[in-house]
C-alpha positions in Angstrom: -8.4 67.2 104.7 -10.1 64.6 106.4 -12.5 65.0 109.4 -12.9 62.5 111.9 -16.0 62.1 113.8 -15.8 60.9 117.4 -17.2 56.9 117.8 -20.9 56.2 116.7 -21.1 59.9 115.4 -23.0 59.1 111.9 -23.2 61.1 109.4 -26.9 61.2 109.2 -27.4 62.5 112.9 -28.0 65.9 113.8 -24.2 66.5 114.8 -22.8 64.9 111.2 -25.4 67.0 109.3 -24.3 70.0 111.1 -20.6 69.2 109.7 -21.6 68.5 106.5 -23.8 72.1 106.0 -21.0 73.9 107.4 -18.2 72.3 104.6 -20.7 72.5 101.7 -21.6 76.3 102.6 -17.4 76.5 101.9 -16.6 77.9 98.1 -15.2 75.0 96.6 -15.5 72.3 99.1 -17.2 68.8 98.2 -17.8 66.5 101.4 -17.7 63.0 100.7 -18.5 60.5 103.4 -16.9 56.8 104.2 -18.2 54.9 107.0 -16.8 52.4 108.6 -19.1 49.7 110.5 -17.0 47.6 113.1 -18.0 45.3 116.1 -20.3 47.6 118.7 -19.0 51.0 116.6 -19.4 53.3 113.7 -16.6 55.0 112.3 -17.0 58.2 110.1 -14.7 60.1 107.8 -15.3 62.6 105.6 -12.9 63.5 103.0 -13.1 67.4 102.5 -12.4 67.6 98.5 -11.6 71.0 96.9 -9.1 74.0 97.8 -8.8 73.5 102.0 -6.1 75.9 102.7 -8.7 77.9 103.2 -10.6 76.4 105.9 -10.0 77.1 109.6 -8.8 73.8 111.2 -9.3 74.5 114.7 -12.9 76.0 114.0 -13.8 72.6 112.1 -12.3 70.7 115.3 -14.8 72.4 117.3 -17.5 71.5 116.0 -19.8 69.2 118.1 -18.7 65.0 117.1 -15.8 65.9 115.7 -12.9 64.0 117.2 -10.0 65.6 114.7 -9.1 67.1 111.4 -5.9 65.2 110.0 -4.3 67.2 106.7 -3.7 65.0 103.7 -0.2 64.6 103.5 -0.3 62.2 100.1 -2.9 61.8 96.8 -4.1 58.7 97.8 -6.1 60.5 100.8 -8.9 57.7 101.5 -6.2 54.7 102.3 -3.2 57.0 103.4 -1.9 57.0 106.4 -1.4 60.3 107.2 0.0 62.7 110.2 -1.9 62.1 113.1 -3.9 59.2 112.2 -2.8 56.6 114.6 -6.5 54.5 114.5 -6.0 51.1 113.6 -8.2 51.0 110.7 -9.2 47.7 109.4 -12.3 45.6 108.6 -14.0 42.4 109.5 -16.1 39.9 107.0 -17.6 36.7 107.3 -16.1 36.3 110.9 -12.3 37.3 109.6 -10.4 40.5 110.9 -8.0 42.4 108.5 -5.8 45.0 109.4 -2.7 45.5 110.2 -2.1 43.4 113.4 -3.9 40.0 111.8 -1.7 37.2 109.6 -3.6 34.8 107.3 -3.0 32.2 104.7 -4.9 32.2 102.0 -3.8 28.7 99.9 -5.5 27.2 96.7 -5.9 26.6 93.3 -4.9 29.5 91.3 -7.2 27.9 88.6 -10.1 26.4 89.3 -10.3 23.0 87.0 -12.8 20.1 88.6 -14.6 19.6 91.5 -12.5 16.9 92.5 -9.5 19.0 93.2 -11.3 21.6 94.6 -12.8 19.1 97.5 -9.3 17.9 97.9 -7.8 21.3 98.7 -10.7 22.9 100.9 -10.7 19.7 102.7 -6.9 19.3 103.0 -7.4 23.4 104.2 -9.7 22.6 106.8 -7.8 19.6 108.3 -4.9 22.0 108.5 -6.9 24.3 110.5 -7.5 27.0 107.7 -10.5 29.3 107.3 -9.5 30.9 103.9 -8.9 29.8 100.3 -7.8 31.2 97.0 -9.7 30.1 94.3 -9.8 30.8 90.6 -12.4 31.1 88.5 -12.0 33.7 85.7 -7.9 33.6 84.7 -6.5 36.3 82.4 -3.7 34.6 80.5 -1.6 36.1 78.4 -2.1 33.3 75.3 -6.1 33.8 74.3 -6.3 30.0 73.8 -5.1 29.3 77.1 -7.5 28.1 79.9 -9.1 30.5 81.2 -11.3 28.9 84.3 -14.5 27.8 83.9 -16.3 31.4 85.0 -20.2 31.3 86.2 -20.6 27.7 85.6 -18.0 26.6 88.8 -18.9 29.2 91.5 -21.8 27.1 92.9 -20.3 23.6 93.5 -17.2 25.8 95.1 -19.2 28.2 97.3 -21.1 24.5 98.1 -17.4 22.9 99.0 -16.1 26.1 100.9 -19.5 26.0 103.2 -19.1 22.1 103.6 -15.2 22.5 104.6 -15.9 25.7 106.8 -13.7 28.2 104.3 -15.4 31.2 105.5 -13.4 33.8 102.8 -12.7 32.7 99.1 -10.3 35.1 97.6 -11.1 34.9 93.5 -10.0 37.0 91.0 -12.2 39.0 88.3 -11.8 40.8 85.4 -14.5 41.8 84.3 -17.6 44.1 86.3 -20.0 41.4 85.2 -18.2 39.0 87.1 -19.6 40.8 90.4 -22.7 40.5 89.5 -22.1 36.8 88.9 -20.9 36.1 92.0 -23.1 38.1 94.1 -25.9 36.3 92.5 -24.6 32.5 93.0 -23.8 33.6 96.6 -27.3 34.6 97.3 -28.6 31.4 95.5 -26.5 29.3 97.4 -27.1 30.6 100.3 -23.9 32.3 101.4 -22.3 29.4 102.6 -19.4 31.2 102.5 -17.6 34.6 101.6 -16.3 36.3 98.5 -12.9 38.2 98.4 -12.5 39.9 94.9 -9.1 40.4 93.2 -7.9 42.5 90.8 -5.3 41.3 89.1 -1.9 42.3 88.2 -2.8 42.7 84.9 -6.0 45.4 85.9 -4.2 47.7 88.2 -5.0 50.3 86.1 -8.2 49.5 84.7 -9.9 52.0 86.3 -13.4 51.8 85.4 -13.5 48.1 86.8 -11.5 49.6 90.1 -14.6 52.1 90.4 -17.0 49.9 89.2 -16.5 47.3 92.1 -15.2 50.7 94.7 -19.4 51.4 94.6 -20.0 47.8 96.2 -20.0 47.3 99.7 -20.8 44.0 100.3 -16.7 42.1 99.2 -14.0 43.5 100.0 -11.1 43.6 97.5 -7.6 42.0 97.4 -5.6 44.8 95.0 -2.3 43.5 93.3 0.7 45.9 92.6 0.8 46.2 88.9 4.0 44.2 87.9 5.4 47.2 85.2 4.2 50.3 87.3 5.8 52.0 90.5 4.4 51.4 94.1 3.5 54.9 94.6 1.2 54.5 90.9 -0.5 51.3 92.1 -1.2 52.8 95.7 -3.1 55.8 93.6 -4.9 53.2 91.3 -6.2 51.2 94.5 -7.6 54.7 95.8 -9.9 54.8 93.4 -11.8 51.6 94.5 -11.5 53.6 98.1 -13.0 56.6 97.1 -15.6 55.3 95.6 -17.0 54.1 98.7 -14.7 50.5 99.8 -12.3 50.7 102.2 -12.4 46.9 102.5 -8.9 46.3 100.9 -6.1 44.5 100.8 -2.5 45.4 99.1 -1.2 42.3 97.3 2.8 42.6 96.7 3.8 40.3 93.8 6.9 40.8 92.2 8.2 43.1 89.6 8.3 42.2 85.7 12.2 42.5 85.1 14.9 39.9 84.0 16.6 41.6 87.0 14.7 38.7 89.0 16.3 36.0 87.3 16.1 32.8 88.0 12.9 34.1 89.6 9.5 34.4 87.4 9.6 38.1 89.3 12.1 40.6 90.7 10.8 39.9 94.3 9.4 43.2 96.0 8.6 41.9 99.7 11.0 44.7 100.9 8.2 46.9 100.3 6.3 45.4 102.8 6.9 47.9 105.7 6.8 50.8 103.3 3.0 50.0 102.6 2.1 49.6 106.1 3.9 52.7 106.7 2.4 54.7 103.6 -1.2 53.5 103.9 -3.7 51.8 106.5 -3.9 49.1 104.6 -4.0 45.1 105.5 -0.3 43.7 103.3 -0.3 40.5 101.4 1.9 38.9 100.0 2.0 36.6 96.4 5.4 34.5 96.7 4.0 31.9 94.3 3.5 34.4 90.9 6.8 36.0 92.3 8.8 33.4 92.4 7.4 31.1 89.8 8.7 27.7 90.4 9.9 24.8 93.1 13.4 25.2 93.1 14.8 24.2 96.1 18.3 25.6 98.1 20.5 23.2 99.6 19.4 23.2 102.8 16.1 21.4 101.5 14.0 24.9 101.6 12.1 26.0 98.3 13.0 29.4 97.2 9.1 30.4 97.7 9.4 29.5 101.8 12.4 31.7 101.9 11.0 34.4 99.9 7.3 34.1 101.8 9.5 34.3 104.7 11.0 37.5 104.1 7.4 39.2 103.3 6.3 37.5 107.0 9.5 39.3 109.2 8.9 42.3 107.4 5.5 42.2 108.7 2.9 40.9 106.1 -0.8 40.3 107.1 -1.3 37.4 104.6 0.0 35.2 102.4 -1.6 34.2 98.7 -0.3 30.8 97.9 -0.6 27.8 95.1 -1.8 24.8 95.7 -2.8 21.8 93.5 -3.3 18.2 94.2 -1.3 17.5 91.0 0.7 20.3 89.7 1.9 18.5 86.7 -1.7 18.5 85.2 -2.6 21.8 86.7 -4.0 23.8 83.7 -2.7 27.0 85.0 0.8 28.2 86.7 1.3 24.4 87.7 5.2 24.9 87.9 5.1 26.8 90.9 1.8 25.2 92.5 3.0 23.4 96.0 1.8 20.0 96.1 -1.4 19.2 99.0 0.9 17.0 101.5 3.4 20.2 101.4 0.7 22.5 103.5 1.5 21.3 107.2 5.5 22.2 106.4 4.2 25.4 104.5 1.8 26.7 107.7 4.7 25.8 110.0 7.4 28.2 108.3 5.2 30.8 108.0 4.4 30.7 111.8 8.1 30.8 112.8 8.7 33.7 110.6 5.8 35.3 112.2 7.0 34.6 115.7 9.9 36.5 114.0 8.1 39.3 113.4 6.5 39.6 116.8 9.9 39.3 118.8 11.0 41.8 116.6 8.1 44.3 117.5 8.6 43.5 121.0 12.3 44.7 120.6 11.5 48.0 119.2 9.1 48.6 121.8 11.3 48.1 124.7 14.6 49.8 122.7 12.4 52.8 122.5 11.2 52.9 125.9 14.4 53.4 127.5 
């Protein structure tokens, strides 16, 4: 059960306190709070844990700030969508909006590897109009004498570069809770020239002390990838637990399935899924055509297979797109195969926005098919 408390209602006022002694005095029932802080407004939930088929829904809606009670119709209760909840839920940081209505490109080195190639690709993103950037500097590879980024030692010359070039969200991923800490503290040093979006990795889905290890920060929200062997519905619940812990700033990463099914594909593509996340949960979509794909091959009408795939993910109504970049791919240290080259951007933004202009034709259709 989840009660929602009318706008600005906070749990600490003298109507949120009243909620919260009336649930705890219930046999069995934990209250646990989430608020949400957006532009001019406070949002607060709180998730009513334990047996609730005993409590009297219409009594709880009574109470004074309480907007509605919505039953948990799924496990994952915290980023569910669930029967009744129409708010568009999202989140805004470092100037950027995600949710469900907003469509970004985040393009960039999946693998940190100088400074040089950095510049080139924050500058080459700002020329193109771009606030956000993917940029790698902790890489779990599967070989343990593989590169593995350069960690600690990189993150102030590219928090230094993203402030220069106006990159206002870098999204990096980590896989270790030390690496928080890291970045948090060459942020502060720095200055904050820019923002920090942490990912967890494929690989990590179900790590779940480092999924409620960075769920108890506030400050960066996190970009979650579908684990690449596990079902949707078993990712969704792992990505709860960075949710319940206290974050709701997250983002659902689609990335392809690990399955020879896929072939010639690195990934069995699952961009399909799409409309079945924005439908299951509240959460923003992205989507990863480059480690699903895996390579540049190209169709005879001149298209790479990762524009048509990316494509697919955009119609069906993705919120952002997770791309590789590198100035030269054949001496990228990691995933170069599939890395688009810089001058390939301009062509790449383009595509995307038709596909997006796509997808909002396509929403206005359903709206007027359903109002007649």
């Amino acid at each position: 059960m989840i009660v929602l408390l009318k706008d600005n209602v906070a749990s600490e006022s003298p109507e949120g306190l009243n909620i919260l002694r009336y649930l705890s005095a219930r046999p069995g029932i934990t209250p646990k709070v989430h608020s949400i802080s957006g532009t001019g407004r406070l949002l607060t939930e709180i998730y009513v844990v334990g047996d609730t088929s005993t409590l009297d829904q219409s009594e709880i809606e009574h109470l004074p700030g309480v907007e509605k009670v919505v039953r948990v119709s799924r496990s994952y209760a915290v980023i569910g969508r669930h029967k009744d909840d129409t708010r568009n839920h999202g989140f805004t940081y470092n100037g950027i909006k995600f949710d469900q209505d907003c469509f970004l490109l985040f393009a960039g080195l999946c693998a940190v590897d100088t400074y040089q190639n950095a510049e080139i690709m924050m500058r080459a993103l700002h020329d193109n109009g771009q606030q956000c950037a993917r940029m790698g500097a902790y890489k779990p590879r599967t070989n343990p004498y593989s590169f593995q980024g350069h960690g600690a030692t990189c993150l102030p010359w590219i928090f230094e570069l993203a402030g220069k070039y106006g990159i206002r969200v870098v999204a990096m991923e980590i896989t270790h809770d030390s690496h928080v800490d890291e970045i948090m503290s060459s942020l502060h040093d720095s200055g904050h020239p820019t923002g920090v979006m942490l990912q967890i990795g494929t690989r990590n889905i179900q790590n779940f002390e480092l999924l409620k290890s960075v769920g108890r920060q506030n400050e960066l929200p996190v970009l979650v990838k579908r684990g690449f062997g596990i079902t949707l519905d078993e990712s969704l619940n792992a990505t709860e637990y960075l949710a319940s812990e206290g974050n709701q700033k997250i983002v659902f990463c689609l990335r392809g399935m690990k399955t020879n099914l896929g072939d010639p594909h690195r990934n069995f593509v699952d961009f399909a899924q799409v409309p079945v996340v924005r439908r299951l949960t509240h959460l923003p979509v992205c989507i990863d055509p480059s480690h699903s794909v895996g390579g540049r091959e190209i169709d005879s009408s001149s298209i790479l297979d990762l524009m048509h795939v990316s494509a697919q993910g955009v119609i069906a109504g993705a919120n952002m797109v997770l791309v590789d970049f590198h100035p030269h791919p054949e001496q990228a240290l990691v995933d170069g195969p599939q890395a688009l080259h810089i001058n390939e951007l301009p062509w790449l933004i383009e595509d995307l926005n038709i596909a997006r202009r796509a997808f909002v034709d396509r929403l206005e259709l359903s709206r007027r098919t359903h109002q007649e």
